[in-house]
N, C-alpha and C positions, 0 to 999 in steps of 0.2 A: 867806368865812372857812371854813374846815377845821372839821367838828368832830371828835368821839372816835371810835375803833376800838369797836366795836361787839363785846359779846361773841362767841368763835367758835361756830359751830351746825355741826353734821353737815349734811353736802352730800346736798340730797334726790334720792332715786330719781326715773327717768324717768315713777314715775306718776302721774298728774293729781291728786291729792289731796295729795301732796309739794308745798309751796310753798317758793318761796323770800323770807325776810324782809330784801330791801334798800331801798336806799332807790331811786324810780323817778325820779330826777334823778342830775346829776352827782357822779362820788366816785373812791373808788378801790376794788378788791376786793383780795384777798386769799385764796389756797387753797392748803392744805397737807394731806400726809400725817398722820395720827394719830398713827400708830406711831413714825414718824423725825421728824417736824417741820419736813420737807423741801419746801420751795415748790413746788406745782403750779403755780400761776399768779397773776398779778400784775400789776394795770393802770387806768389811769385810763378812765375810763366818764361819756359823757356822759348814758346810763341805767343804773346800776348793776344793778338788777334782769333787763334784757335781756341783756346782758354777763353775768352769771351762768348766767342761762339757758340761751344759746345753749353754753354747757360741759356742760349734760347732753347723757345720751343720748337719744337719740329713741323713743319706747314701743315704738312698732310696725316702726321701720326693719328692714330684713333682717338687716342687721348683729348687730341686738340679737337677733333669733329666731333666727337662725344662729351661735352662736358667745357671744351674750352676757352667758352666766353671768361670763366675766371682767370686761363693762365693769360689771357692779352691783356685782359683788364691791369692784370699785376703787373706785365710786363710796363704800362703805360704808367706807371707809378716810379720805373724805377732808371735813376742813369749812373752814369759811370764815367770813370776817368781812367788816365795808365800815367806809368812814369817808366822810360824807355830802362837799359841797363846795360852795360859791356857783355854779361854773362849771366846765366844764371845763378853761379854761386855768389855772385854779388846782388843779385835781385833779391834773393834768401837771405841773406842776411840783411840787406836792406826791408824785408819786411817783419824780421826778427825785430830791429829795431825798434821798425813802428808801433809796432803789437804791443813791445814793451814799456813804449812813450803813452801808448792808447790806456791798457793796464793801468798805469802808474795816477793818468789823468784821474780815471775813474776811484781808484781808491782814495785818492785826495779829496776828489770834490761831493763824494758820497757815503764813504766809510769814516773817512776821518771825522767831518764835523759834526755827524749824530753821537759819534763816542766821546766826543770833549763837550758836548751839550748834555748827556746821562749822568756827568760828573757830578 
C-alpha cells in the first residue's frame, strides 16, 4: 500500500553530515526547484534513500573542486519529498499514475485554452 507524501526538505549538500531523511525501502521521490516549482526529478525506487543519494554531488570529486560552486549553488535551490510503498512494482505504477494526472493537468491548463481562444 502507498502511503503519504512526505513533507518537502532542502536537498542536502555533498557533505557527510548532510543526511538525507527517506525511507530505505521501496517508494517514489520527488525533486524540484524552490524558486519555480519545477520538477528536477521523479521516480520510483526500490531504495528510496540510495535513489536520492546517488543525485548529490560527490565531496571530493574533481568536478566539484574544479568548477563547483555552481553544482552547491544548485543543489541549495532544490528539495524533495518520498512517499513510502509495499514494493516496488507498486511504487511504478504509483508513479505511472502520477505522471499521467501531471500530463493530463498540463494539457488542460495550457493546450486546451489557447485552442478554444484561436477559435
Amino acid at each position: 500500500m502507498i502511503g503519504n507524501w512526505a513533507n518537502w526538505k532542502k536537498f542536502p549538500q555533498a557533505e557527510p553530515r548532510d543526511v538525507i531523511d527517506a525511507p530505505a525501502g521501496p517508494g517514489i521521490y520527488e525533486v524540484r526547484y524552490v524558486s519555480s516549482g519545477d520538477l528536477a526529478a521523479f521516480d520510483a525506487s526500490s531504495n528510496v534513500a540510495d535513489a536520492l543519494s546517488s543525485l548529490r554531488p560527490q565531496a571530493r570529486s574533481w568536478k566539484r573542486l574544479f568548477g563547483g560552486a555552481a553544482n552547491g549553488a544548485r543543489n541549495r535551490e532544490l528539495e524533495y519529498r518520498t512517499c513510502p510503498a509495499a514494493s516496488l512494482g507498486e511504487a511504478k505504477v504509483m508513479a505511472q499514475v502520477l505522471l499521467s494526472r501531471r500530463q493530463t493537468y498540463w494539457r488542460r491548463a495550457y493546450v486546451l485554452p489557447r485552442a478554444s481562444s484561436a477559435a
